[in-house]
Biopython code that builds the backbone (N, CA, C, O; Angstrom):
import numpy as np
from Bio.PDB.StructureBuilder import StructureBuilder

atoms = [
    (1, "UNK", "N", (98.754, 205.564, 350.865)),
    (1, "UNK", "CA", (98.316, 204.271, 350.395)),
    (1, "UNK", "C", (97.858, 204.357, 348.938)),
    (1, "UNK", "O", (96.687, 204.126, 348.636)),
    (2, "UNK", "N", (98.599, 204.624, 348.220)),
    (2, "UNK", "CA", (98.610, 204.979, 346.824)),
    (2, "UNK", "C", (98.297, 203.394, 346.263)),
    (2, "UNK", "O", (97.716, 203.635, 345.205)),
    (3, "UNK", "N", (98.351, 202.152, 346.368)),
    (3, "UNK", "CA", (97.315, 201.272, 345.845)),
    (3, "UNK", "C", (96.398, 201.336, 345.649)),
    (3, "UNK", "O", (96.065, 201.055, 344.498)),
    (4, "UNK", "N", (95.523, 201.679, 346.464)),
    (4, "UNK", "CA", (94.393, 201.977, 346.706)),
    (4, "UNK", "C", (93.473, 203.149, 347.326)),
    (4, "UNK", "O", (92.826, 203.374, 348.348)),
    (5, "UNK", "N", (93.824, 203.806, 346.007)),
    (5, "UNK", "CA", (93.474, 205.177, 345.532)),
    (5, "UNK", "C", (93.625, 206.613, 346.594)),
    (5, "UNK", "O", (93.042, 207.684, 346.425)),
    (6, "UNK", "N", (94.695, 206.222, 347.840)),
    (6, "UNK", "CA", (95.372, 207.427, 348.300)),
    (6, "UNK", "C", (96.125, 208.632, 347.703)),
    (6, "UNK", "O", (95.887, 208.843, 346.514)),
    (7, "UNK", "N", (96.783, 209.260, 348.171)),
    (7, "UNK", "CA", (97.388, 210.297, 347.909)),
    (7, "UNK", "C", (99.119, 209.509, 348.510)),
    (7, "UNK", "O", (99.107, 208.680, 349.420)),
    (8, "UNK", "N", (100.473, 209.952, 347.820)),
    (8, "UNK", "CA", (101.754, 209.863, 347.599)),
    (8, "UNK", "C", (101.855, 210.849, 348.719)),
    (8, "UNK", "O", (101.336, 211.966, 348.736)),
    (9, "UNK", "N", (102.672, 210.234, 349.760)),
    (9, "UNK", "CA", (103.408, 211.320, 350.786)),
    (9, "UNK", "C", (103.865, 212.357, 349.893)),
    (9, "UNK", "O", (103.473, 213.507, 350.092)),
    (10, "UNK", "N", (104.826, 212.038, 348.708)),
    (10, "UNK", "CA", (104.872, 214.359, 347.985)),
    (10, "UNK", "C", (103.698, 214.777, 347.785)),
    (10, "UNK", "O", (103.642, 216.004, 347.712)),
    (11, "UNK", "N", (102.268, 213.986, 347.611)),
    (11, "UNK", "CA", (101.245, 215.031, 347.440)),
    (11, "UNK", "C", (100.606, 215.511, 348.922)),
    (11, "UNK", "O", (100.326, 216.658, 349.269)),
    (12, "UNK", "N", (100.462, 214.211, 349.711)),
    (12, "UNK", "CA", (100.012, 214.890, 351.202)),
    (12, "UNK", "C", (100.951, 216.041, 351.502)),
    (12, "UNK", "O", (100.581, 217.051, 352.099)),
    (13, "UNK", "N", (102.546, 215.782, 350.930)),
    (13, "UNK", "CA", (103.434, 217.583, 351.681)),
    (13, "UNK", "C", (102.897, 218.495, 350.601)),
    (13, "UNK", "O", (102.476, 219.441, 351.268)),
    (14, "UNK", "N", (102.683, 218.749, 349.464)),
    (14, "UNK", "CA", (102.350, 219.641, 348.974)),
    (14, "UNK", "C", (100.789, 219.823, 348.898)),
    (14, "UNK", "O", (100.271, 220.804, 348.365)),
    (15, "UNK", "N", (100.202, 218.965, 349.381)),
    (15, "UNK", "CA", (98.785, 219.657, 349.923)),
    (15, "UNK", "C", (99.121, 220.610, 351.268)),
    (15, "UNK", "O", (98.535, 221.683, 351.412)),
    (16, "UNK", "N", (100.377, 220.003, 352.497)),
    (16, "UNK", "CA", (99.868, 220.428, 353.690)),
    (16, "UNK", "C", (100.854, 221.874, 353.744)),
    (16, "UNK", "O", (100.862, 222.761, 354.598)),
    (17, "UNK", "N", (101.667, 221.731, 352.490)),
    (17, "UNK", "CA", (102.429, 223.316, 352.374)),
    (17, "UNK", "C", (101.626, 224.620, 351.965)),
    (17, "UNK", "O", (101.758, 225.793, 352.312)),
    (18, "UNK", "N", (100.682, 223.946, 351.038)),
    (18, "UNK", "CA", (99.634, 224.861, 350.027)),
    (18, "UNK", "C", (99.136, 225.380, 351.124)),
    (18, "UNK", "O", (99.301, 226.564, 351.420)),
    (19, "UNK", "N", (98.346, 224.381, 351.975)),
    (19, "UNK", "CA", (97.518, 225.150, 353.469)),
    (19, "UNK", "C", (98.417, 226.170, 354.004)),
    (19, "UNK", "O", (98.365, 227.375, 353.756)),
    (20, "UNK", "N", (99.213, 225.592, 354.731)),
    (20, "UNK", "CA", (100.457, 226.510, 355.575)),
    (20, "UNK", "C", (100.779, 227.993, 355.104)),
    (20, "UNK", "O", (100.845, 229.064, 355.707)),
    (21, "UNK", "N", (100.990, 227.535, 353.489)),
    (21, "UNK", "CA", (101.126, 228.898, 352.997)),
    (21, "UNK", "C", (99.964, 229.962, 353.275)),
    (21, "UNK", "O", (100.041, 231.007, 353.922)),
    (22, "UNK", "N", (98.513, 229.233, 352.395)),
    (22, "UNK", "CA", (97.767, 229.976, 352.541)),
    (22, "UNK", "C", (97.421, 230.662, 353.830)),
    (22, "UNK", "O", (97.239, 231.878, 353.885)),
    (23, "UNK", "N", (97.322, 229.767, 354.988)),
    (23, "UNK", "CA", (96.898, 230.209, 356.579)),
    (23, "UNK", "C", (98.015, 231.241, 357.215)),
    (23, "UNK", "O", (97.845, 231.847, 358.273)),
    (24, "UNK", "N", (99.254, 231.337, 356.337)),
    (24, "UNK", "CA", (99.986, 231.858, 357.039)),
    (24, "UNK", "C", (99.802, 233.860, 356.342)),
    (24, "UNK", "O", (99.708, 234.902, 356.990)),
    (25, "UNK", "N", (99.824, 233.585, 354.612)),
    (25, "UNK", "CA", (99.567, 234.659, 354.048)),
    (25, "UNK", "C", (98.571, 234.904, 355.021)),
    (25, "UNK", "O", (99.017, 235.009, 356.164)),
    (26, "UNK", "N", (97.280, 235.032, 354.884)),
    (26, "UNK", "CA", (96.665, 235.152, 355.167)),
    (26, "UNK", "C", (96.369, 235.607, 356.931)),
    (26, "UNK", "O", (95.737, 236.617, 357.241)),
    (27, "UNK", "N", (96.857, 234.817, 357.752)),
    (27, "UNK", "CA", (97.207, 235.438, 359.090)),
    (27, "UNK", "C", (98.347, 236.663, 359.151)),
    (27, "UNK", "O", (98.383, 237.261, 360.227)),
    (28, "UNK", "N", (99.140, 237.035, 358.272)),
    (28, "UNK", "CA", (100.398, 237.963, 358.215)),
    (28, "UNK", "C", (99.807, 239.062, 358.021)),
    (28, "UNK", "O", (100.223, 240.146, 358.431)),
    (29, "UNK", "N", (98.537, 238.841, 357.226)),
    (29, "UNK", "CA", (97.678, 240.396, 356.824)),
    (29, "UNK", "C", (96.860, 240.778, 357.931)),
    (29, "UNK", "O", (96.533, 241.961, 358.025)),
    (30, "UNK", "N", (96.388, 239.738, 358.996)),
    (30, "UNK", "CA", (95.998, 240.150, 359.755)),
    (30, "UNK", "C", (96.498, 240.992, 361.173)),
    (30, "UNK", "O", (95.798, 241.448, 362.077)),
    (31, "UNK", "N", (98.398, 241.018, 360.952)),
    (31, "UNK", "CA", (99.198, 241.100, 362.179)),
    (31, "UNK", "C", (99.343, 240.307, 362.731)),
    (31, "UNK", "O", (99.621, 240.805, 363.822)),
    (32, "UNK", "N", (99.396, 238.670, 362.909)),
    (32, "UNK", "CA", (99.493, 237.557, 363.302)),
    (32, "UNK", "C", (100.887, 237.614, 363.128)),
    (32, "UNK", "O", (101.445, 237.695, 362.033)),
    (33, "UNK", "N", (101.696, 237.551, 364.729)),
    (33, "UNK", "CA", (103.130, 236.933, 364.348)),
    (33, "UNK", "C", (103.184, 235.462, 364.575)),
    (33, "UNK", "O", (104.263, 234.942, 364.293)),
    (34, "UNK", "N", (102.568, 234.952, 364.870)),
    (34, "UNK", "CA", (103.015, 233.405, 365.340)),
    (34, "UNK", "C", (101.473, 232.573, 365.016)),
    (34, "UNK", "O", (100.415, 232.873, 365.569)),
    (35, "UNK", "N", (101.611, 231.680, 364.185)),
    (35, "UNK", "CA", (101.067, 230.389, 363.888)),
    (35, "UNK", "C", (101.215, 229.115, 364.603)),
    (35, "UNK", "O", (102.363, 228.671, 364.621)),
    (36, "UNK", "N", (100.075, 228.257, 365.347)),
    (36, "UNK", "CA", (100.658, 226.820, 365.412)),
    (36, "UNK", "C", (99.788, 226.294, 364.266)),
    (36, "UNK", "O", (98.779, 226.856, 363.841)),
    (37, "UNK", "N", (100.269, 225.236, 363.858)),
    (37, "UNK", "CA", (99.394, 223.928, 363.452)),
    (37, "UNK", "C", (99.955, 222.856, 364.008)),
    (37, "UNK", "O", (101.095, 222.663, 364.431)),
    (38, "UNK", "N", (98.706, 221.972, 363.936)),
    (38, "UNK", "CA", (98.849, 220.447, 364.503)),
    (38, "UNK", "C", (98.736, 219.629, 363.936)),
    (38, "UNK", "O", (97.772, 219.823, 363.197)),
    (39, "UNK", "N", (99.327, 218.315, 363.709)),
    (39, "UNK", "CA", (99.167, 217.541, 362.601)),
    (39, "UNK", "C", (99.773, 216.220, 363.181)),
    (39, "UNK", "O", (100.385, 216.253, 364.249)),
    (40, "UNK", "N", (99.608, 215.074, 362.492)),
    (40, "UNK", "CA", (100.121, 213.925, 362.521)),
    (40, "UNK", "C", (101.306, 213.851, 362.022)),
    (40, "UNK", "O", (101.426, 214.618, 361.067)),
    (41, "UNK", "N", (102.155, 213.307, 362.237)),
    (41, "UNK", "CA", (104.122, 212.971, 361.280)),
    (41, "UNK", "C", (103.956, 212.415, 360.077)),
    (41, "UNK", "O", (104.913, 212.287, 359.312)),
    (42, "UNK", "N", (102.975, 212.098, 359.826)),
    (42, "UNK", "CA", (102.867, 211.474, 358.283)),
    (42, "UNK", "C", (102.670, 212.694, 357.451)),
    (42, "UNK", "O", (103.269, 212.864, 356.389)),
    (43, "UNK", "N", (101.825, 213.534, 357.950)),
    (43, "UNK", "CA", (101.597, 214.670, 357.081)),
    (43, "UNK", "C", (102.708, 216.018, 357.085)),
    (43, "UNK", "O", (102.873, 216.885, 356.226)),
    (44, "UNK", "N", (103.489, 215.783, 358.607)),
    (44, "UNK", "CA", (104.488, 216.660, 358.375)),
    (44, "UNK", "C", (105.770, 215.971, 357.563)),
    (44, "UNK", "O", (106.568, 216.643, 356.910)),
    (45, "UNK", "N", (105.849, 214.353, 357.725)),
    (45, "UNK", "CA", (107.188, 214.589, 356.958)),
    (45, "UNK", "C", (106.614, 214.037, 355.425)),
    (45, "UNK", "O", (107.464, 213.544, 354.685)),
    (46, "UNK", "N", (105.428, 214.099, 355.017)),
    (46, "UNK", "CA", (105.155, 214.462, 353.480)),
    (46, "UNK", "C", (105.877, 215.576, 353.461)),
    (46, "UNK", "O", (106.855, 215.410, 352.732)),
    (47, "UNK", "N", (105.827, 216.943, 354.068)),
    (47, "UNK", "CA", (106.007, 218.465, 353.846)),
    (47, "UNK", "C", (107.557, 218.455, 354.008)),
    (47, "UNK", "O", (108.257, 219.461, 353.894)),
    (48, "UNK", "N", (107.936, 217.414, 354.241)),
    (48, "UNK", "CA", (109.601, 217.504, 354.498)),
    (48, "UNK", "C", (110.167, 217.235, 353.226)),
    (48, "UNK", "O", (111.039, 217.731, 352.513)),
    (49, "UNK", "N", (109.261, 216.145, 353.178)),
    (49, "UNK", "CA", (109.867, 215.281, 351.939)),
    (49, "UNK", "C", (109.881, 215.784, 350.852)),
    (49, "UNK", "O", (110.675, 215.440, 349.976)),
    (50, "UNK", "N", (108.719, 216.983, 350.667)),
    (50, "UNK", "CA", (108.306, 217.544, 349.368)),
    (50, "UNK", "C", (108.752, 218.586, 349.314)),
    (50, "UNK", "O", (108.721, 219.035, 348.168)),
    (51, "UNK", "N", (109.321, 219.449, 350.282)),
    (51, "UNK", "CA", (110.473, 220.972, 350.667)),
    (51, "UNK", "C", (111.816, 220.804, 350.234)),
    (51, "UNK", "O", (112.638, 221.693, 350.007)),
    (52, "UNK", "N", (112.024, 218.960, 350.097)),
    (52, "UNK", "CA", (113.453, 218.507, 350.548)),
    (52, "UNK", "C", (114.354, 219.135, 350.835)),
    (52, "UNK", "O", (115.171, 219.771, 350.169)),
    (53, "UNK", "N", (114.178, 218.908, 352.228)),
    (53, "UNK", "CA", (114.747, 219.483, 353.484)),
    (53, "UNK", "C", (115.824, 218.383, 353.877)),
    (53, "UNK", "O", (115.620, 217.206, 353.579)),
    (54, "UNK", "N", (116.756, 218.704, 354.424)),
    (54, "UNK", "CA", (118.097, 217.704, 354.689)),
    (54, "UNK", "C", (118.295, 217.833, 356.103)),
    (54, "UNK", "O", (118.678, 218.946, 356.463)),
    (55, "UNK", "N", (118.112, 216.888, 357.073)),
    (55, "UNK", "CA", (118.525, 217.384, 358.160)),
    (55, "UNK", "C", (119.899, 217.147, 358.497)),
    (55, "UNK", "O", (120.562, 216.497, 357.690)),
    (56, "UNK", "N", (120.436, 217.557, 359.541)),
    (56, "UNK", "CA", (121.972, 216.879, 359.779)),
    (56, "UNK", "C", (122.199, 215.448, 359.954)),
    (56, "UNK", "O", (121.311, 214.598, 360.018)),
    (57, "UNK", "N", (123.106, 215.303, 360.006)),
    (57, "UNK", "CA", (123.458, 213.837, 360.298)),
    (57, "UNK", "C", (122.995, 213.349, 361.858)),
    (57, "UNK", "O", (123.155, 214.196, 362.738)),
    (58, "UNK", "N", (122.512, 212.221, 362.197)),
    (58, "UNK", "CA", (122.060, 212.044, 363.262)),
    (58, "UNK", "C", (120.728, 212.516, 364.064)),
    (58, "UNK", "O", (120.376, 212.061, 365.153)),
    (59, "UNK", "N", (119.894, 213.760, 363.133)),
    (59, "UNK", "CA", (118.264, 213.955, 363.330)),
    (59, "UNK", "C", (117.610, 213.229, 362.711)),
    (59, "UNK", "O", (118.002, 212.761, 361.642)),
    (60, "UNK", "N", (116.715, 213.023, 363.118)),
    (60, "UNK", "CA", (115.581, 212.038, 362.852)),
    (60, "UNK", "C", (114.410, 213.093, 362.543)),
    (60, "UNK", "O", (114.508, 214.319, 362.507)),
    (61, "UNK", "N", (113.272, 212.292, 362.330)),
    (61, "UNK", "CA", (111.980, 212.794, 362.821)),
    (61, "UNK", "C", (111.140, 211.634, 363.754)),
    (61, "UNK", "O", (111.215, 210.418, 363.576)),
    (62, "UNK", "N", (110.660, 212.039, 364.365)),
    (62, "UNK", "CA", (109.570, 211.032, 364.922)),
    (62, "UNK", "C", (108.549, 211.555, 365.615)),
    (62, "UNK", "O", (108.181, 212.722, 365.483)),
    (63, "UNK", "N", (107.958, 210.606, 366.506)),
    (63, "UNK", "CA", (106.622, 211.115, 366.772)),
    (63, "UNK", "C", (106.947, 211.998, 368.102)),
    (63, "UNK", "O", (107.743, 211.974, 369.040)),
    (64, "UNK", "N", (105.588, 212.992, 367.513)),
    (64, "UNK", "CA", (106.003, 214.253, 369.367)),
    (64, "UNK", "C", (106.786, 215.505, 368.619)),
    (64, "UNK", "O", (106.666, 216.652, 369.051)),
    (65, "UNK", "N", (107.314, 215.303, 367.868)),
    (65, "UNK", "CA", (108.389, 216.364, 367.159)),
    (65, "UNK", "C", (107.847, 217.763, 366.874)),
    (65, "UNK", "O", (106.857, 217.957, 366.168)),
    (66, "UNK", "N", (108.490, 218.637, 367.411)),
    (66, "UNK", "CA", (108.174, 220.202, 367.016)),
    (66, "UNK", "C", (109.123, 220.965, 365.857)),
    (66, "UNK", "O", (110.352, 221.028, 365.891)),
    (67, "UNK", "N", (108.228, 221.539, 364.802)),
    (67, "UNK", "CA", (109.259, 221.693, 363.828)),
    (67, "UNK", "C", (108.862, 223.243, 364.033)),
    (67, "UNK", "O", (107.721, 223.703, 364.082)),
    (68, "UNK", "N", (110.150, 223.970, 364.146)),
    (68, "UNK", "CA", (109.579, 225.645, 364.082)),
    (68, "UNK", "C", (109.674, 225.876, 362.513)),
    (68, "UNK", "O", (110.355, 225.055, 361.898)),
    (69, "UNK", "N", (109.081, 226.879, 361.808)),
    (69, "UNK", "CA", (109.316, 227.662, 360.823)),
    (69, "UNK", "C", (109.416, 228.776, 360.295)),
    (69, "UNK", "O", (109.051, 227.992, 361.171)),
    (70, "UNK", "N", (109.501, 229.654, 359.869)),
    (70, "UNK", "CA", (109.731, 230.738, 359.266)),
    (70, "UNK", "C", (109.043, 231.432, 358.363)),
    (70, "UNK", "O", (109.827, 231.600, 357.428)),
    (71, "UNK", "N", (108.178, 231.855, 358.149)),
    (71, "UNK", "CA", (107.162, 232.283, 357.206)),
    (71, "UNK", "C", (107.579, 234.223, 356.332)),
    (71, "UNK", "O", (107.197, 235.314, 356.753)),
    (72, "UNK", "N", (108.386, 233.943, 355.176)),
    (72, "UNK", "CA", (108.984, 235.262, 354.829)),
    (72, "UNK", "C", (108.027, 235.392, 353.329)),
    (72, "UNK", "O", (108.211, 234.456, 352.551)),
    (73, "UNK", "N", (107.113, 236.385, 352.915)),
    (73, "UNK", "CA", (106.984, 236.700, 351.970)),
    (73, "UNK", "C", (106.626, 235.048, 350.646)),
    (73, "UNK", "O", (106.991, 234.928, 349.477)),
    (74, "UNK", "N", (105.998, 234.298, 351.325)),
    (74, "UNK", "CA", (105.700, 233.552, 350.414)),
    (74, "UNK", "C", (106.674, 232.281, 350.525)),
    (74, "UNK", "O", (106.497, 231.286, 349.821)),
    (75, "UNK", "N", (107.712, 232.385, 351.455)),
    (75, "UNK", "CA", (108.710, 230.851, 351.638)),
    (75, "UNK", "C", (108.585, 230.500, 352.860)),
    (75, "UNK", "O", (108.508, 231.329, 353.767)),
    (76, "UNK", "N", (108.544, 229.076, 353.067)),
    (76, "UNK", "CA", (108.513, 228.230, 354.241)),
    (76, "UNK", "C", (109.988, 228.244, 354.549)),
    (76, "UNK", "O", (110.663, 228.231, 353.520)),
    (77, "UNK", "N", (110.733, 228.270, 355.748)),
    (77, "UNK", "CA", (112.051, 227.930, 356.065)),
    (77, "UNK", "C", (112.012, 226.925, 357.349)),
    (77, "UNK", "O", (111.534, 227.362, 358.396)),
    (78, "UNK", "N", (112.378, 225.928, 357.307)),
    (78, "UNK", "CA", (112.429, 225.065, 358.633)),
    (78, "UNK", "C", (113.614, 225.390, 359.285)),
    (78, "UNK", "O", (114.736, 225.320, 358.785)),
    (79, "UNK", "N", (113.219, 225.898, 360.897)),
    (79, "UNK", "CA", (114.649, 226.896, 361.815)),
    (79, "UNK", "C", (115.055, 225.494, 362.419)),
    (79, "UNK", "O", (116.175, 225.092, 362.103)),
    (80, "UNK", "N", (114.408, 224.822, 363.117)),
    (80, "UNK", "CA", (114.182, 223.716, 364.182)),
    (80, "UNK", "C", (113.411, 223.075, 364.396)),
    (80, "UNK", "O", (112.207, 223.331, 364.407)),
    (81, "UNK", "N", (114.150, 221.701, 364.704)),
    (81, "UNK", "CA", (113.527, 220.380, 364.888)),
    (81, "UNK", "C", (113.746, 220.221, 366.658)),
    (81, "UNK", "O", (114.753, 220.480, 367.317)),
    (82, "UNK", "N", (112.491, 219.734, 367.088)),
    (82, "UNK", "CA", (112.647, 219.679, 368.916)),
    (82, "UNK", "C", (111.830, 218.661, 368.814)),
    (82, "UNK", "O", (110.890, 218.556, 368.026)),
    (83, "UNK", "N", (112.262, 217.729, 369.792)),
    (83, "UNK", "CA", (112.133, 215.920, 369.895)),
    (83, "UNK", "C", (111.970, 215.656, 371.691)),
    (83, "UNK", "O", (112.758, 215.171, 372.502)),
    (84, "UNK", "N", (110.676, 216.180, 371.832)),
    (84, "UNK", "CA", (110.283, 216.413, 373.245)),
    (84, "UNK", "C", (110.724, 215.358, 374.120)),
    (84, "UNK", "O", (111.014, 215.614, 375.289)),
    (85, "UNK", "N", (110.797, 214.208, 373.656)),
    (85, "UNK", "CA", (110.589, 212.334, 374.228)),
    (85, "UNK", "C", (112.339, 212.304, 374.427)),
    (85, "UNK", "O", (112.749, 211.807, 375.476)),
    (86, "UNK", "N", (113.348, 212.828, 373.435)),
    (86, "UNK", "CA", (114.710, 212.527, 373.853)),
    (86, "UNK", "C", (114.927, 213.403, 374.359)),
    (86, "UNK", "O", (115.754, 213.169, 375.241)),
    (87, "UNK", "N", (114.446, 215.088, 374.299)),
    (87, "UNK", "CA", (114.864, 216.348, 374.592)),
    (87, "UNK", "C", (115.931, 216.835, 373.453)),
    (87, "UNK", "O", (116.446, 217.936, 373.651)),
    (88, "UNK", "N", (116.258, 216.210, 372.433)),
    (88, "UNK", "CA", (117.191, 217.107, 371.690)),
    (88, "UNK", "C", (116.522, 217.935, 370.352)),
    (88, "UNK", "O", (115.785, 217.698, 369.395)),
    (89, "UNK", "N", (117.132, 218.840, 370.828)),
    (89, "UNK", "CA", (117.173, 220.182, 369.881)),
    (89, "UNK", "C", (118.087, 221.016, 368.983)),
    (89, "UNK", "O", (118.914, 221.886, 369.258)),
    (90, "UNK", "N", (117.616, 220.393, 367.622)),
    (90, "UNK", "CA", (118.357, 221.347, 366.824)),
    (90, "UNK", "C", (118.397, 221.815, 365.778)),
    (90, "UNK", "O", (117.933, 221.192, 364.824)),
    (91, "UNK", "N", (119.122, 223.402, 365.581)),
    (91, "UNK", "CA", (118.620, 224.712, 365.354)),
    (91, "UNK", "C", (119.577, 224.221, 364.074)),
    (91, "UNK", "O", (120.747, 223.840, 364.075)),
    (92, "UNK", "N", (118.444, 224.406, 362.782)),
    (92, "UNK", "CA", (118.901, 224.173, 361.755)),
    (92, "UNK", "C", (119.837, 225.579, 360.814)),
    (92, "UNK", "O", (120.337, 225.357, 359.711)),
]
sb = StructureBuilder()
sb.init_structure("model")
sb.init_model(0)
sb.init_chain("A")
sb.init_seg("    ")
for serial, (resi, resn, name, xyz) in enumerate(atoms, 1):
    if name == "N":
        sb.init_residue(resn, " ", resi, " ")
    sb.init_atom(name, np.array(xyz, "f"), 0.0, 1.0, " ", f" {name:<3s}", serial, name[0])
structure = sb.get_structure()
């Protein structure tokens, strides 16, 4: 709600990547293989929007959606999108 003095969905994704990154560095040093976070769809597809990420033709995002990722040395990779409510899944 950038009228009135919000934050621009690219800044909510590159606030909620900055986190991700950091929580993830940061858990990797500890031996942590696997991360969740939880979040609302507004704040994950800021992080889509601001990765620009392409999905295939015919994925969506919506609400309920599980996005896996990939955490290598400092890059986010989005593997999969899973859409619990239709059941479809797919492995990007």
């Amino acid at each position: 709600l950038v009228p009135y003095g919000g934050e621009d969905i690219r800044e909510v994704g590159q606030r909620v990547l900055k986190t991700i990154l950091e929580k993830a560095e940061a858990h990797t040093k500890d031996g942590a293989e696997n991360l969740l976070f939880v979040s609302h769809g507004a704040a994950l597809w800021g992080l889509i929007i601001f990765m620009d990420l392409a999905f295939p033709e015919g994925v969506g995002f919506g609400n309920c959606n599980v996005c896996v990722y990939d955490y290598n040395q400092g890059q986010l990779e989005l593997l999969q999108v899973i859409d619990p409510i239709s059941g479809l899944e797919v492995t990007l």
